[in-house]
N, C-alpha and C positions, 0 to 999 in steps of 0.2 A: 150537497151530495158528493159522496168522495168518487177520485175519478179512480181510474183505473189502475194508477200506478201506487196512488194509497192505499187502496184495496188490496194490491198484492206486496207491498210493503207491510199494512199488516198482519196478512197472511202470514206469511216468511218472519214478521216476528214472532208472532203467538208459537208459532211452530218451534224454531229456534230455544223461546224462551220454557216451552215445555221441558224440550229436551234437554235443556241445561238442567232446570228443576231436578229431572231424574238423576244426574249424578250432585248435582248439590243441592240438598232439597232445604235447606237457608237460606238459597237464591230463589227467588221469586218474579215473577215476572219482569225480567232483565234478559237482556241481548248482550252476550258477547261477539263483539268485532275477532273474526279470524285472524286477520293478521294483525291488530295490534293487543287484539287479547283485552282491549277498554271494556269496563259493562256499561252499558246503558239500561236505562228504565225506559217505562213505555213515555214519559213527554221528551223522549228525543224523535220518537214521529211526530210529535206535534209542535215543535219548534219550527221556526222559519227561517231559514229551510231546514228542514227535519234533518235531524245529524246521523240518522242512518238513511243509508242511499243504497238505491238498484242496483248492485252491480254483476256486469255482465261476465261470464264465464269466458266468450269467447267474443270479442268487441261486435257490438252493430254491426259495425259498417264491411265487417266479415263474415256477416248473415248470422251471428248466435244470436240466439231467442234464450238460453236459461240463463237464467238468474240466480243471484243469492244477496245476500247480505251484506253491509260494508260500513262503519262507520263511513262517515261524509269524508273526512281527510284523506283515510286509509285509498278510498274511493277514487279519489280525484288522485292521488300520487302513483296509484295501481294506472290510471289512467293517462296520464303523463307520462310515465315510463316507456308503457306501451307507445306510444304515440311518437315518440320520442327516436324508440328502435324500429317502428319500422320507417319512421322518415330516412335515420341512419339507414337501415335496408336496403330503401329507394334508390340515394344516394348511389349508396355500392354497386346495385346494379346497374344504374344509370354510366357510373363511368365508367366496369367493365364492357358495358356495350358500346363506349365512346360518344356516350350523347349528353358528359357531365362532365365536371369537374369535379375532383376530391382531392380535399387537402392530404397532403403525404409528409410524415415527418422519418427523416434517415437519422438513426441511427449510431 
């Protein structure tokens, strides 16, 4: 039984892959990745681990719930990034409140 997150993985592709159809109707049941614009067919859900992944609009762990679509790379780099700037973030705020270090390069 698929779980929950396959379930709306392939929601999110069926839907995806309609609306692609409508403007290229030589495309068939394939997903294009937003950002890097890859197609995929439907056994990239069913690869392990499926090379299209959940991704989040607005990260977890900053309470978003929507979702869209992502090849697996796109995903995980979208996701790194992220993670990456607000750790930098942290950082910044941490030494302008004097409770960090941040390296400083002059100039």
């Amino acid at each position: 039984m698929p779980t929950n997150k396959q379930r709306k993985r392939q929601a999110l592709f069926i839907y995806f892959a309609k609306n692609l159809n409508l403007y290229f109707p030589s495309i068939e049941d394939t997903f294009m990745c937003p950002v890097s614009k890859d197609l995929l067919g439907r056994e990239a859900l069913n690869s392990d681990p499926p090379q299209v992944a959940l991704a989040h609009l607005v990260p977890e762990s900053l309470g978003g719930r929507a979702v869209t679509l992502a090849c697996r790379t796109c995903e995980s780099s979208l996701s790194a990034a992220f993670d990456k700037a607000a750790a930098d973030e942290k950082t910044l705020h941490e030494w302008n409140d004097g409770k960090g270090t941040r390296d400083v390069h002059v100039r």
